[in-house]
Biopython code that builds the backbone (N, CA, C, O; Angstrom):
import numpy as np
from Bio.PDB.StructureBuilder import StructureBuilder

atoms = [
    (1, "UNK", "N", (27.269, 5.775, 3.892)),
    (1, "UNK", "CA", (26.112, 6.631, 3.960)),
    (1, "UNK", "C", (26.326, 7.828, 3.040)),
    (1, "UNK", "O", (27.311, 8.562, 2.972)),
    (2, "UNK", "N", (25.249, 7.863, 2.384)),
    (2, "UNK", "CA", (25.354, 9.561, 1.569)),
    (2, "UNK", "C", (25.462, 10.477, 1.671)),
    (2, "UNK", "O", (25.550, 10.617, 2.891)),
    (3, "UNK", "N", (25.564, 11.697, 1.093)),
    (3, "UNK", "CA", (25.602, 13.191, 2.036)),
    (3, "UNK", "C", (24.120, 13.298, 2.389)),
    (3, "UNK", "O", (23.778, 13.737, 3.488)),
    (4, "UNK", "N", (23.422, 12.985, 1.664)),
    (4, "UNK", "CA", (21.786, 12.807, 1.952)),
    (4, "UNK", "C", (20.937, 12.207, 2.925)),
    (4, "UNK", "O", (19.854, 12.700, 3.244)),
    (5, "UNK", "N", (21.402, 11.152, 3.406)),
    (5, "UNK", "CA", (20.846, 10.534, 4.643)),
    (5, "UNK", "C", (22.075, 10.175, 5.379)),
    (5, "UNK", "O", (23.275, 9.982, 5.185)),
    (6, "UNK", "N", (20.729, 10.182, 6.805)),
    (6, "UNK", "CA", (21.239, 10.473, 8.180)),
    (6, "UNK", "C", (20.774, 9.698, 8.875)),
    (6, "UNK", "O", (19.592, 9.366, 8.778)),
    (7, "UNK", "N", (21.862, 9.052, 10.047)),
    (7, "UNK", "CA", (21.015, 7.920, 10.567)),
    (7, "UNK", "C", (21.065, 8.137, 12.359)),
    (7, "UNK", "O", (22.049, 8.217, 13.094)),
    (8, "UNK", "N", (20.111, 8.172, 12.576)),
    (8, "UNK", "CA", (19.940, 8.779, 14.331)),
    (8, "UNK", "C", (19.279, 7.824, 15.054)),
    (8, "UNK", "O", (18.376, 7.119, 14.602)),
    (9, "UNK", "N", (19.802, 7.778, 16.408)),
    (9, "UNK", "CA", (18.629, 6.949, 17.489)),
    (9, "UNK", "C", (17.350, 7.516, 17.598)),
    (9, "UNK", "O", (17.228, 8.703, 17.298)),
    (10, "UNK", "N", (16.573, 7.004, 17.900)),
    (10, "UNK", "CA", (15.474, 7.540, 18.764)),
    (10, "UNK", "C", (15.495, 8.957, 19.333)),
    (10, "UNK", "O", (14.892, 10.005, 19.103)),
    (11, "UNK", "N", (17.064, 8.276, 20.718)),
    (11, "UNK", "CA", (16.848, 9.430, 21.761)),
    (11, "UNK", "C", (17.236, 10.526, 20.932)),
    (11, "UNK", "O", (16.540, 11.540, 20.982)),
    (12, "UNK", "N", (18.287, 10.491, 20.136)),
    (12, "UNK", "CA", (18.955, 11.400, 19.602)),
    (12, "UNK", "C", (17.652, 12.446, 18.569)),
    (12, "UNK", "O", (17.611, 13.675, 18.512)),
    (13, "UNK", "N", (17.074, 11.830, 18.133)),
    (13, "UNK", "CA", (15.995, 12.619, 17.217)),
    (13, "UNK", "C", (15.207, 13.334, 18.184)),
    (13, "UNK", "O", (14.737, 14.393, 17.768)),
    (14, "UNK", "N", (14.903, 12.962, 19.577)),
    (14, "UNK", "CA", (14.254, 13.425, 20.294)),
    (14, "UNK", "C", (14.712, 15.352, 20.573)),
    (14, "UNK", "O", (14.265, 16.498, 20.600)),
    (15, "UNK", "N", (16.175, 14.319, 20.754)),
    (15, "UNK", "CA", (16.734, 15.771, 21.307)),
    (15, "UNK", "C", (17.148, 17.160, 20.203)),
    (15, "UNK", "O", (17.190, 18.353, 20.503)),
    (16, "UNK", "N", (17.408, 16.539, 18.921)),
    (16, "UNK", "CA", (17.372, 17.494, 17.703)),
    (16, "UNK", "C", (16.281, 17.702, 17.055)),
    (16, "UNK", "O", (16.278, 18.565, 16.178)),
    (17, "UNK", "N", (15.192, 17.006, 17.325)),
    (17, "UNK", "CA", (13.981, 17.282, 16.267)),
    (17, "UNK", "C", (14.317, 18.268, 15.100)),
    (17, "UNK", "O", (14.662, 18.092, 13.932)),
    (18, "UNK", "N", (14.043, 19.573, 16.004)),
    (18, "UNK", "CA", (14.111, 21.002, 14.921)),
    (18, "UNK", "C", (15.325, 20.411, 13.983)),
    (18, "UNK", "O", (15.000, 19.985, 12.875)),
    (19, "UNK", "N", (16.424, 20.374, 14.291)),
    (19, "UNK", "CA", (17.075, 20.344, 13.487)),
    (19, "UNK", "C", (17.432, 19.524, 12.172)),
    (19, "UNK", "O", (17.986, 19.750, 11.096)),
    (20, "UNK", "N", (16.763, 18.343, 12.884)),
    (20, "UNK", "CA", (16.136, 17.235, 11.496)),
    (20, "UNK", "C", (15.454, 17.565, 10.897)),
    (20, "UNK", "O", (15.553, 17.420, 9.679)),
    (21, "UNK", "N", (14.591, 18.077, 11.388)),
    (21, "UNK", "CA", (13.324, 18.196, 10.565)),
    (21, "UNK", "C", (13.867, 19.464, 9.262)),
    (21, "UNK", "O", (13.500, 19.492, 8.088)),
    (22, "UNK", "N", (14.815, 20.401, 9.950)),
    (22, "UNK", "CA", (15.224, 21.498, 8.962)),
    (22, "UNK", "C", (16.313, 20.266, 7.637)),
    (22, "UNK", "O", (16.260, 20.233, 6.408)),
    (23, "UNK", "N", (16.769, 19.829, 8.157)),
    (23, "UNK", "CA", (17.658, 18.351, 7.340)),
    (23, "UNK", "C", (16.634, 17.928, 6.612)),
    (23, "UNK", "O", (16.841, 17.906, 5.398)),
    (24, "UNK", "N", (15.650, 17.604, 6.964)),
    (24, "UNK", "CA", (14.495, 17.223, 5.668)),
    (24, "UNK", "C", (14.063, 17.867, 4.955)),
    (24, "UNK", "O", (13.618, 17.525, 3.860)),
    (25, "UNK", "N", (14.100, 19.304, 5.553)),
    (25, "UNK", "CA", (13.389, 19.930, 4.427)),
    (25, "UNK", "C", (14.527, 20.456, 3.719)),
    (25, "UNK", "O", (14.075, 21.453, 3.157)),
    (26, "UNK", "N", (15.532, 20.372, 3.478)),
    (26, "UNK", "CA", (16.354, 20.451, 2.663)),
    (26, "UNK", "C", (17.068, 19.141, 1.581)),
    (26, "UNK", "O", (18.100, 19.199, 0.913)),
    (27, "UNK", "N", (16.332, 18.295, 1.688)),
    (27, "UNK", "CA", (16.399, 17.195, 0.646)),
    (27, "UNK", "C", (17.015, 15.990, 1.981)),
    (27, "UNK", "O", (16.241, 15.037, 1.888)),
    (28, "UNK", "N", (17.685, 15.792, 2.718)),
    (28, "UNK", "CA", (18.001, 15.129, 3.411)),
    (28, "UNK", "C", (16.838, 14.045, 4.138)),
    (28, "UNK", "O", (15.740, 14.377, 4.584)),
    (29, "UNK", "N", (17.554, 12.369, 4.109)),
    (29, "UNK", "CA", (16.806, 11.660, 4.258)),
    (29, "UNK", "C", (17.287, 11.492, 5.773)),
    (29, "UNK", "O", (18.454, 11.573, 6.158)),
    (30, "UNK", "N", (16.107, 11.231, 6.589)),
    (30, "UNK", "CA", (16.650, 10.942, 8.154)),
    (30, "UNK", "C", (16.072, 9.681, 9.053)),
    (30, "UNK", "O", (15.052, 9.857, 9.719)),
    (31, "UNK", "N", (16.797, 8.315, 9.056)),
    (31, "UNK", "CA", (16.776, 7.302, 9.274)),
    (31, "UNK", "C", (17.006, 7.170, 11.076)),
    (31, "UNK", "O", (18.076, 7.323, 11.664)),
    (32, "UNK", "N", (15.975, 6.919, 11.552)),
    (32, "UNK", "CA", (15.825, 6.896, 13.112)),
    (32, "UNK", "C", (15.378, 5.508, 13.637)),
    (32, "UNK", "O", (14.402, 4.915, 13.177)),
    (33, "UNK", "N", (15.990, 5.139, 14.414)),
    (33, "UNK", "CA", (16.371, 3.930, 14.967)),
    (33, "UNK", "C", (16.062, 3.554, 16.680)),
    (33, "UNK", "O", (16.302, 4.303, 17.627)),
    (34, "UNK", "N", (15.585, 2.454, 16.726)),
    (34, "UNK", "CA", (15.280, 2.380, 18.037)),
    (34, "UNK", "C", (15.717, 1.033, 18.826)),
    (34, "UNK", "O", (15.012, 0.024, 18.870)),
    (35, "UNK", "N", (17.133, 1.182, 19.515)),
    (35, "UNK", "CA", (17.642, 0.116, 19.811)),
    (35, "UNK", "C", (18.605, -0.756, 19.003)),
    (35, "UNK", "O", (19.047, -1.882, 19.231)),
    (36, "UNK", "N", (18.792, 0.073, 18.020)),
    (36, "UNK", "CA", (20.032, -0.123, 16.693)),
    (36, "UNK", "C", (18.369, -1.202, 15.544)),
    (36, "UNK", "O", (18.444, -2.221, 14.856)),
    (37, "UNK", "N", (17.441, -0.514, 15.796)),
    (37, "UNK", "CA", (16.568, -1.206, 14.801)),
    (37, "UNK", "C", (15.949, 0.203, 14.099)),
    (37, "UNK", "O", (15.475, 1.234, 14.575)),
    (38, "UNK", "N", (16.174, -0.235, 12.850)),
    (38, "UNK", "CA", (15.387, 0.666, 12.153)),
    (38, "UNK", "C", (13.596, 0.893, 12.145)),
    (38, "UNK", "O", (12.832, 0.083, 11.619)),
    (39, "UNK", "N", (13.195, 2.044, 12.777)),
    (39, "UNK", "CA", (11.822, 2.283, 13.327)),
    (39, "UNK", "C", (10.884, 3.356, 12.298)),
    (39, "UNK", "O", (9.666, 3.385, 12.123)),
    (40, "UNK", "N", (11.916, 4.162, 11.740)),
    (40, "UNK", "CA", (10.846, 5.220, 10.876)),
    (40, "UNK", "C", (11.672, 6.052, 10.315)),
    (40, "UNK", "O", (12.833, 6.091, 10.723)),
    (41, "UNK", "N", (11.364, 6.650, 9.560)),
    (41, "UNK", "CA", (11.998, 7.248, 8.117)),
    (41, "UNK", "C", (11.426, 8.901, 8.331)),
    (41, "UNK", "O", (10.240, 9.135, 8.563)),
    (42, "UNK", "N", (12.355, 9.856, 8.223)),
    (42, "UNK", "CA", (11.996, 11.631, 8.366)),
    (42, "UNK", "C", (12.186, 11.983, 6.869)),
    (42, "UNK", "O", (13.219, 11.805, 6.223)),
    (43, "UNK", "N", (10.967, 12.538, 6.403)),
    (43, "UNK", "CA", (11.763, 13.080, 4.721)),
    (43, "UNK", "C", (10.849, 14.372, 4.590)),
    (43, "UNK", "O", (9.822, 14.462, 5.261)),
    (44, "UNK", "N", (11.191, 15.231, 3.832)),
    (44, "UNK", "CA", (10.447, 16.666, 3.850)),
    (44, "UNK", "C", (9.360, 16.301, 3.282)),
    (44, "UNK", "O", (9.339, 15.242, 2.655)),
    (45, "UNK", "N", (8.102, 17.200, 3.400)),
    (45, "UNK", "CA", (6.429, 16.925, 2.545)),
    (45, "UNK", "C", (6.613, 17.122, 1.214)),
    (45, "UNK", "O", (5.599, 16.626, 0.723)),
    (46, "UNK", "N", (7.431, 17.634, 0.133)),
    (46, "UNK", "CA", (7.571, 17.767, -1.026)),
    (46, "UNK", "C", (7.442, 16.122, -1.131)),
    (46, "UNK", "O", (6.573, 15.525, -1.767)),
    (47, "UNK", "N", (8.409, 15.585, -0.432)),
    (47, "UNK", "CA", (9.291, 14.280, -0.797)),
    (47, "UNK", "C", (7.953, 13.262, -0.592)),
    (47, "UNK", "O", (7.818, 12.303, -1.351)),
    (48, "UNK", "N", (6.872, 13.559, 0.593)),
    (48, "UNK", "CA", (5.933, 12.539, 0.892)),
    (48, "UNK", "C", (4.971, 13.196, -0.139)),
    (48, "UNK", "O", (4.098, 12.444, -0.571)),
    (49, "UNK", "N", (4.977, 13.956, -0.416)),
    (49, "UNK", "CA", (3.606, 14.624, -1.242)),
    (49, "UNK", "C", (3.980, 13.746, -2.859)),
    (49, "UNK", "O", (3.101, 13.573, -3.703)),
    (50, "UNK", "N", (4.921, 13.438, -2.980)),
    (50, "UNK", "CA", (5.689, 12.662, -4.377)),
    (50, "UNK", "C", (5.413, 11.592, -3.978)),
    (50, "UNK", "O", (4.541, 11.152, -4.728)),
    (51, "UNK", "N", (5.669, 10.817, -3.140)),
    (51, "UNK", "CA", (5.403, 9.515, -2.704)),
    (51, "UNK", "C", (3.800, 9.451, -2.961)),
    (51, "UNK", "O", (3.392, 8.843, -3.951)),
    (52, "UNK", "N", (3.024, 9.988, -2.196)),
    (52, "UNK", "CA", (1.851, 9.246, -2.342)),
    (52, "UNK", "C", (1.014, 10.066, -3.614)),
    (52, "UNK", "O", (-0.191, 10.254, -3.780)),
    (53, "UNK", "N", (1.979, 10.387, -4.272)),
    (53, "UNK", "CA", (1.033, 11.433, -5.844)),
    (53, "UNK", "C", (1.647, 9.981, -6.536)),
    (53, "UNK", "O", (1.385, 10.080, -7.735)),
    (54, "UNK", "N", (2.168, 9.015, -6.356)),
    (54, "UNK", "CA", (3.161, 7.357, -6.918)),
    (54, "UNK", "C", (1.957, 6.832, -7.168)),
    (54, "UNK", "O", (1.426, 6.450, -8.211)),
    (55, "UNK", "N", (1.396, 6.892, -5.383)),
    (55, "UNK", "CA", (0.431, 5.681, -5.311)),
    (55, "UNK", "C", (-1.134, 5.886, -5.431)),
    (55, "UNK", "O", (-1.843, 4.879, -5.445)),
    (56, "UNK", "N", (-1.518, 6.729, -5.489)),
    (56, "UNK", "CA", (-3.118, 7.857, -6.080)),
    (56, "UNK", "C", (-2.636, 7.192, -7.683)),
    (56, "UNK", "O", (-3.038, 6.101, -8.087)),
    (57, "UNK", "N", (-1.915, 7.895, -8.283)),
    (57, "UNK", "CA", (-2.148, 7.731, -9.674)),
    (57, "UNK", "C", (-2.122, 5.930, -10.320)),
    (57, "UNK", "O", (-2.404, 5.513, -11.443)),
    (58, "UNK", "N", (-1.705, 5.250, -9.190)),
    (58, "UNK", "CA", (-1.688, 3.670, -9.450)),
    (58, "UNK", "C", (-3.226, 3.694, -10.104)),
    (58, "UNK", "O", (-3.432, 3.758, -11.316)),
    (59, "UNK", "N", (-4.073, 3.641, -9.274)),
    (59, "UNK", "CA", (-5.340, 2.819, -9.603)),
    (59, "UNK", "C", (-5.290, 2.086, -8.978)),
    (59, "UNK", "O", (-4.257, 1.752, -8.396)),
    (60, "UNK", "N", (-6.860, 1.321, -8.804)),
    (60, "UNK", "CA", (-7.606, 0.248, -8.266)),
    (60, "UNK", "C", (-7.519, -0.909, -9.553)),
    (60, "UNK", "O", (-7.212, -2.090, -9.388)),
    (61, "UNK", "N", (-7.718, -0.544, -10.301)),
    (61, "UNK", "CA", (-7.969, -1.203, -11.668)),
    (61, "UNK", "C", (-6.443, -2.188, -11.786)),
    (61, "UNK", "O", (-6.222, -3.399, -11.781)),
    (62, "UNK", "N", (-5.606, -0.996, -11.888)),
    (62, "UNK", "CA", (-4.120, -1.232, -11.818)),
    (62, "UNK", "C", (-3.295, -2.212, -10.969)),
    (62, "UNK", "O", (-2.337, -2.883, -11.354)),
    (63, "UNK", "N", (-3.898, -2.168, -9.615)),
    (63, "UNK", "CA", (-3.678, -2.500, -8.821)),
    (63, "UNK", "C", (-4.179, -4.182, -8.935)),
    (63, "UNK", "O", (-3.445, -5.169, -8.926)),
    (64, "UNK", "N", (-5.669, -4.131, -9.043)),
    (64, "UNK", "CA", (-6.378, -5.141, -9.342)),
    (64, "UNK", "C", (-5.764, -6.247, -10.522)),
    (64, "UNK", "O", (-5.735, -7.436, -10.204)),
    (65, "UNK", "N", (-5.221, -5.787, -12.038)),
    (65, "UNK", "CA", (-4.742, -6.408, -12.671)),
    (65, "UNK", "C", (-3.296, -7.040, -12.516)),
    (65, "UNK", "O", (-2.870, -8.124, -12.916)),
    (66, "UNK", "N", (-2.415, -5.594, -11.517)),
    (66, "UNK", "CA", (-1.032, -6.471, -11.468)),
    (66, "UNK", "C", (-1.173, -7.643, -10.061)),
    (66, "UNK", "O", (-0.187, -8.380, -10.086)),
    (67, "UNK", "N", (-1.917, -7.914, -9.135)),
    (67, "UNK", "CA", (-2.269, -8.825, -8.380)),
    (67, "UNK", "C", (-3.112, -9.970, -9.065)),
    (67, "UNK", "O", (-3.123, -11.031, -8.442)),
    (68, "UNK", "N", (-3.774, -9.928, -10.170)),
    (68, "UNK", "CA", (-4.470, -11.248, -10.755)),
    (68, "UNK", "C", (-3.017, -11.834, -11.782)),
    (68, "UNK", "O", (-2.843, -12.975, -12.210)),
    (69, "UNK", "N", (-2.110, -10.597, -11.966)),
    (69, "UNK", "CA", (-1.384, -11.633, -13.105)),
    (69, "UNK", "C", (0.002, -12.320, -12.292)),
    (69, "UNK", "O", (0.827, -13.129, -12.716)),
    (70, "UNK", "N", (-0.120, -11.594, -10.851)),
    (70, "UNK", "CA", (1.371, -12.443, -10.042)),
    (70, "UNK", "C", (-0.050, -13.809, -9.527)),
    (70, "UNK", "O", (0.475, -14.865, -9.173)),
    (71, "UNK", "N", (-1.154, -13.823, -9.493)),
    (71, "UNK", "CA", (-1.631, -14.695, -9.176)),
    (71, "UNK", "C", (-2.107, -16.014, -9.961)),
    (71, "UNK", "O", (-2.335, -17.166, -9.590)),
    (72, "UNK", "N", (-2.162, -15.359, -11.208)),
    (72, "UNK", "CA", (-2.023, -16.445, -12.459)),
    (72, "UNK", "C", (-0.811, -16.758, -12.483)),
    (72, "UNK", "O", (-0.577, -17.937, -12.747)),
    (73, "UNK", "N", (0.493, -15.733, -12.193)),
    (73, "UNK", "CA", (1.569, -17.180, -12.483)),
    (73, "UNK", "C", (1.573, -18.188, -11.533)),
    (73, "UNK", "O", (1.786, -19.377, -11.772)),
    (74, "UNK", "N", (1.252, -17.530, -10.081)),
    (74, "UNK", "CA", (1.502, -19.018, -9.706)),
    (74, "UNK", "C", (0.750, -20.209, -9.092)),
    (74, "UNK", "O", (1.182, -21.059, -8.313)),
    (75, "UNK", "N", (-0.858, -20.033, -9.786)),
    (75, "UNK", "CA", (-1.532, -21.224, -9.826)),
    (75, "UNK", "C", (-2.344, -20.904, -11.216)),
    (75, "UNK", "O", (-3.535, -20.740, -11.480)),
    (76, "UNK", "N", (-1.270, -20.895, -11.888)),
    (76, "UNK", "CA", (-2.051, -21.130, -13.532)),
    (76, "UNK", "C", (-2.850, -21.943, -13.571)),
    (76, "UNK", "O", (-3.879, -21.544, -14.116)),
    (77, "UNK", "N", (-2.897, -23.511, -13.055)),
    (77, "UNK", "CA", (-4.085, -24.211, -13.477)),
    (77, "UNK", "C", (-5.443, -24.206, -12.509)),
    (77, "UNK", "O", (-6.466, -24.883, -12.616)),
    (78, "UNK", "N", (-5.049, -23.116, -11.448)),
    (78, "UNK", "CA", (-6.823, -22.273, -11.018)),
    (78, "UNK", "C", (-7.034, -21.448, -11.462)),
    (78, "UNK", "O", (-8.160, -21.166, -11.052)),
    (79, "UNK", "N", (-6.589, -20.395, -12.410)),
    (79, "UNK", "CA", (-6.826, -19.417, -12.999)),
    (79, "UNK", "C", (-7.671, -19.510, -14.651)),
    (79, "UNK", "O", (-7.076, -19.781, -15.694)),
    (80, "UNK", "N", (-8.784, -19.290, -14.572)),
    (80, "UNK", "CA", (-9.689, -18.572, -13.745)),
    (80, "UNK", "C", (-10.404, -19.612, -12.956)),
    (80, "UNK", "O", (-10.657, -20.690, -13.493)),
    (81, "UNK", "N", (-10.694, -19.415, -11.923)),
    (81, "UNK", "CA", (-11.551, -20.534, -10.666)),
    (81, "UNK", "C", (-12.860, -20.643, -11.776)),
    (81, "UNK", "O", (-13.426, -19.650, -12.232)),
    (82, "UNK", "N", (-13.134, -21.721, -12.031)),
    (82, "UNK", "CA", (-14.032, -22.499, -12.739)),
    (82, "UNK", "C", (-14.866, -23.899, -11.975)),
    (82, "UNK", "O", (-16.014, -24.318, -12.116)),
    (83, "UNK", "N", (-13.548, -24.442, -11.002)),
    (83, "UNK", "CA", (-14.905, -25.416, -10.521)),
    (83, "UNK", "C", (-14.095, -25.476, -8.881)),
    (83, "UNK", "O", (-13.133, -24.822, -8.476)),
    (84, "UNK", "N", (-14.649, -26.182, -8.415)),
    (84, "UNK", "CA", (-13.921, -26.448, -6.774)),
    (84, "UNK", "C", (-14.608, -25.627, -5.635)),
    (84, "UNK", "O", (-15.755, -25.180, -5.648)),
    (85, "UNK", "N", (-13.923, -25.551, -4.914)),
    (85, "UNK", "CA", (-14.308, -24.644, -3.817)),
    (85, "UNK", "C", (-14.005, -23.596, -3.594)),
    (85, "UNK", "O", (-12.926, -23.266, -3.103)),
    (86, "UNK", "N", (-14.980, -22.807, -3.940)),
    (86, "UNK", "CA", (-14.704, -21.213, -4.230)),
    (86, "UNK", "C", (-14.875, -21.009, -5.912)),
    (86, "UNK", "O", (-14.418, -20.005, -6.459)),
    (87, "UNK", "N", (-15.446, -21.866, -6.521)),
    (87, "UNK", "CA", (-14.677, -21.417, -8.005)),
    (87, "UNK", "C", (-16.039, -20.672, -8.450)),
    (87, "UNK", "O", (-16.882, -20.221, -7.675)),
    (88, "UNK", "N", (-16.076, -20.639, -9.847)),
    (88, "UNK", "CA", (-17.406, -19.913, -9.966)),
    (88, "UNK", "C", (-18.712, -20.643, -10.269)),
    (88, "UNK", "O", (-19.832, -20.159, -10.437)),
    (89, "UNK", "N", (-18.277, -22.041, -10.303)),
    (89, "UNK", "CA", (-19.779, -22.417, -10.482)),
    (89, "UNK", "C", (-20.226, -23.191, -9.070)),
    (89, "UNK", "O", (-21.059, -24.081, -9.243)),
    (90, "UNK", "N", (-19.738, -22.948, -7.556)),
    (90, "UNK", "CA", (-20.154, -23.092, -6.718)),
    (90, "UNK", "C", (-20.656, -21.197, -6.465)),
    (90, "UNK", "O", (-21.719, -21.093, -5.853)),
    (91, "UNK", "N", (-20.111, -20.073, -6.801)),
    (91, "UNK", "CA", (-20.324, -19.264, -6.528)),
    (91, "UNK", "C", (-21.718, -18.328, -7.307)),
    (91, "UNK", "O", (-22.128, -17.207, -7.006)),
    (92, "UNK", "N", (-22.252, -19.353, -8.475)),
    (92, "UNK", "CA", (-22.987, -19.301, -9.134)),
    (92, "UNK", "C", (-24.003, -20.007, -8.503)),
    (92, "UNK", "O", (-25.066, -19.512, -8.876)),
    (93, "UNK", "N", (-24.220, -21.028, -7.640)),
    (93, "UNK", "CA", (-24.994, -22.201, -7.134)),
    (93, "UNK", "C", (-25.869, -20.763, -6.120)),
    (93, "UNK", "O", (-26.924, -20.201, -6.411)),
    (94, "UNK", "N", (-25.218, -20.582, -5.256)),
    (94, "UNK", "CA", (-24.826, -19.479, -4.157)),
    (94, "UNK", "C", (-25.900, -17.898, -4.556)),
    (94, "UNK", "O", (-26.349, -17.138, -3.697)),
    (95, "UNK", "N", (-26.080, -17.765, -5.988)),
    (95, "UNK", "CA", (-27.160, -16.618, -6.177)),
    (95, "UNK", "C", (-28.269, -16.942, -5.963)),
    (95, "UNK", "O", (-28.759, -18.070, -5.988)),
    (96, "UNK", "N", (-28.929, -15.546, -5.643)),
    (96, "UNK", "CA", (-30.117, -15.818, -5.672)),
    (96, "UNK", "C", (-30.951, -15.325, -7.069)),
    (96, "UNK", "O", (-30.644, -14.245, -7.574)),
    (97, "UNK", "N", (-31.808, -16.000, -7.553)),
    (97, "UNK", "CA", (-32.246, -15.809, -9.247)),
    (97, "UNK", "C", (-33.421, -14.836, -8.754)),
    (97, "UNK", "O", (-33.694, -14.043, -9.654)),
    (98, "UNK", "N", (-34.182, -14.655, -7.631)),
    (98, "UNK", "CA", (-35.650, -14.083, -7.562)),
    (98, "UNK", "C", (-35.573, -13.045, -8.106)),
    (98, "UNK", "O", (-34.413, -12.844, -8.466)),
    (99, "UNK", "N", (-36.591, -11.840, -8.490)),
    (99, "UNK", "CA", (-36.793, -11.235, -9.049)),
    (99, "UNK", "C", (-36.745, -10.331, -8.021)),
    (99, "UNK", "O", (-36.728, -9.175, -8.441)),
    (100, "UNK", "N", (-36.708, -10.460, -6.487)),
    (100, "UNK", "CA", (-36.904, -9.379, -5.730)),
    (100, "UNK", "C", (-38.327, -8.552, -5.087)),
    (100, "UNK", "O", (-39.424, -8.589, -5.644)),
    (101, "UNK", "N", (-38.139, -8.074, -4.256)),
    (101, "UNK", "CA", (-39.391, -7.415, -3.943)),
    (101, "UNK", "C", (-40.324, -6.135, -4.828)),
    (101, "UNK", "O", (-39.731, -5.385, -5.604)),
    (102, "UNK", "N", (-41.554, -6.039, -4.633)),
    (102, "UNK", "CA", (-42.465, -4.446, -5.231)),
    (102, "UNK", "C", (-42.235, -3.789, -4.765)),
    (102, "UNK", "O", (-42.448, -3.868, -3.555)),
    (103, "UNK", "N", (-41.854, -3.059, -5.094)),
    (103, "UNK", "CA", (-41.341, -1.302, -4.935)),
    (103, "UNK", "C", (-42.799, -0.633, -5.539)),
    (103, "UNK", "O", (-43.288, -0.696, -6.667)),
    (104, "UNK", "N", (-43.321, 0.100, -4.163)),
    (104, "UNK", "CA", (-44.177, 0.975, -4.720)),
    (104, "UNK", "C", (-43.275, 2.901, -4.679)),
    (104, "UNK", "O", (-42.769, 3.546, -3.761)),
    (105, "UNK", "N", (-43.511, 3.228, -6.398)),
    (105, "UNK", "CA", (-42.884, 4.604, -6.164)),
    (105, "UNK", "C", (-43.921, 5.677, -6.485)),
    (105, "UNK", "O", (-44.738, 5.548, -7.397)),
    (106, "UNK", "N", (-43.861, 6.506, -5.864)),
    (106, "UNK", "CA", (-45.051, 8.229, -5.759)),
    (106, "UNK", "C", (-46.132, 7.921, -4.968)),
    (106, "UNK", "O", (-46.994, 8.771, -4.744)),
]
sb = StructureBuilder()
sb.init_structure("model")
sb.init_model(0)
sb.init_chain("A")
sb.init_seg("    ")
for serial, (resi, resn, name, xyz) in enumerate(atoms, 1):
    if name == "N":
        sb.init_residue(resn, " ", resi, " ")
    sb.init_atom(name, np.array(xyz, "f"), 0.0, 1.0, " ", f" {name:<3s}", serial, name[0])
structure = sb.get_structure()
């Protein structure tokens, strides 16, 4: 274990809180356990405010492209869904072409 993280029961976090929590906010990671199972992770808000400034700046887009290309590797020959079930020219069958309703406006 590092000088940095710390690994506590449950009960034990119960009974130090304050003092973990001062352990986190001093860079210290604090690993709490429940029943010798690892249950949840203590780290100061600098440290979570970094974490999720990770996953904000990902993107949707980002996100969206690195999930289509682990999904092209591994059914390259459905990629792109073109016929079958689900593909796009059952999902094309499936529109509706009408023009829609009159909208009266003023």
């Amino acid at each position: 274990m590092d000088a940095v993280d710390q690994a506590v029961s449950l009960s034990t976090a119960k009974t130090h809180l304050a003092g973990l929590v001062q352990a986190a906010e001093t860079g210290e990671v604090v690993h709490i356990s429940r029943h010798g199972k690892p249950v949840a992770v203590l780290i100061s808000e600098e440290a979570y405010a970094s974490l999720q400034g990770h996953q904000s700046r990902r993107g949707v887009w980002t996100a969206i492209a690195d999930w289509r290309a682990v999904a092209h590797g591994r059914h390259a020959d459905d990629w792109p869904l073109d016929s079958g079930p689900g593909g796009t020219q059952e999902i094309e069958a499936w529109r509706d072409r009408s023009t829609g309703r009159e909208v009266q406006l003023g």
